[in-house]
C-alpha positions in Angstrom: -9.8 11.9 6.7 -12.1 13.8 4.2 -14.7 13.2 2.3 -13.3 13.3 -0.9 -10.5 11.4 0.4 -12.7 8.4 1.3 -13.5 8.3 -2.7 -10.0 7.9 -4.0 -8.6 4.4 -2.4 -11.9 2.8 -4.7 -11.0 4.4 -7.5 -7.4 3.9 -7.8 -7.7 0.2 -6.6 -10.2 -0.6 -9.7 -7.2 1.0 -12.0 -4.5 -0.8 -9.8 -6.5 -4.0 -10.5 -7.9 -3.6 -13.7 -4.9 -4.4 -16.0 -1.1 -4.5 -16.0 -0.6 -1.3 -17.9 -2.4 1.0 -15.4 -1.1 -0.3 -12.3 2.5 0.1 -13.5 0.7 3.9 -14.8 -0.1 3.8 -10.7 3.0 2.7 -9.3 5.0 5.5 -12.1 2.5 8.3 -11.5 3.9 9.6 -8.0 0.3 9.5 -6.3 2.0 6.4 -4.0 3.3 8.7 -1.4 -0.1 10.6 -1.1 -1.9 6.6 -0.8 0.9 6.0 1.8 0.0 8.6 4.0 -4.2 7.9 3.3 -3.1 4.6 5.1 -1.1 6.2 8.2 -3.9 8.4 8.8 -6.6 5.9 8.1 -4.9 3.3 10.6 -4.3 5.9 13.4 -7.7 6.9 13.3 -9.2 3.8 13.5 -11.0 3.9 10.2 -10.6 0.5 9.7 -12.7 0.2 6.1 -11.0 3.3 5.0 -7.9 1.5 5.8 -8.2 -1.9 5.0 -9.5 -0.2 1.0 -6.2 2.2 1.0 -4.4 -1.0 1.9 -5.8 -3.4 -0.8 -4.6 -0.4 -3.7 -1.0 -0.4 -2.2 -0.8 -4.1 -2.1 -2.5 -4.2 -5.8 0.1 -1.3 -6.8 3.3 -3.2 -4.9 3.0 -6.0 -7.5 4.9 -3.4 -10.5 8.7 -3.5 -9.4 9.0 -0.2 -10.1 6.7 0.6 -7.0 8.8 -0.4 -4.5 11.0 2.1 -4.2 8.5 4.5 -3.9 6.4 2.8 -1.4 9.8 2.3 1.0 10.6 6.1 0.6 6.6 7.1 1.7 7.2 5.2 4.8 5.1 2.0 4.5 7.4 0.0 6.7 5.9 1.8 9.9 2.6 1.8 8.4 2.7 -2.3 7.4 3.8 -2.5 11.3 1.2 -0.5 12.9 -1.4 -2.6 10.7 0.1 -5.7 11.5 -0.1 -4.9 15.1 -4.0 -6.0 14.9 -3.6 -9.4 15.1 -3.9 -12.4 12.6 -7.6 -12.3 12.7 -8.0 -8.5 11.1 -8.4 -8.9 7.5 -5.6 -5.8 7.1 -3.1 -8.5 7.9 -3.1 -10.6 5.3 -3.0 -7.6 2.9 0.2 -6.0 4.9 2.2 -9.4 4.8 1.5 -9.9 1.1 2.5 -5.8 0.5 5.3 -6.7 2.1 5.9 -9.9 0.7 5.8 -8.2 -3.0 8.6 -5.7 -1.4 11.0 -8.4 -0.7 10.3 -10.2 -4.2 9.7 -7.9 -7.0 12.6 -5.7 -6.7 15.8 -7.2 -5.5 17.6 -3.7 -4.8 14.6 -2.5 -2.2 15.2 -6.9 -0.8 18.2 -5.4 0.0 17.7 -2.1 1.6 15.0 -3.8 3.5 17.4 -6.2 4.7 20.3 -3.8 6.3 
């Protein structure tokens, strides 16, 4: 993970969190891959702040329908499971059951291809 890598989760997650219109900006932009593969590589390198920061954005950004899609194509599946493979106490948790809560109910058609 580099240095200037380590800046972007903080800034994106202020824009994913700061009004409606820039996280759907966010979750349209095409930086959700990239942010997808920040949190594989955060999680398998047991940069746990790094991760947990990368994680709060994508849950922030998984809120705009129009994110899911996106986020199921850049692999977060695997990526929600590795996180959730911490246990209930790590604070990742929470955020990885509510990303993936927000996959299941803000877009009906990625419900469904979650679901075969």
């Amino acid at each position: 993970v580099s240095g200037s890598f380590l800046n972007l989760p903080c800034s994106i997650s202020t824009l994913a969190t700061s009004c409606a219109a820039c996280g759907r900006l966010l979750a349209e932009s095409g930086v959700i891959a990239t942010v997808v593969r920040g949190l594989a590589v955060a999680c398998s390198s047991g940069a746990d702040e790094v991760a947990l920061s990368v994680c709060a954005t994508l849950t922030a950004i998984s809120y705009h329908p129009s994110a899911a899609p996106q986020l199921l194509h850049a692999g977060i599946v695997p990526c929600l499971a590795h996180a959730m493979s911490r246990g209930s106490a790590h604070p990742i948790v929470t955020l990885a059951v509510e990303l993936l809560w927000n996959l299941f109910d803000r877009n009906p058609a990625t419900r469904d291809a979650l679901m075969q």
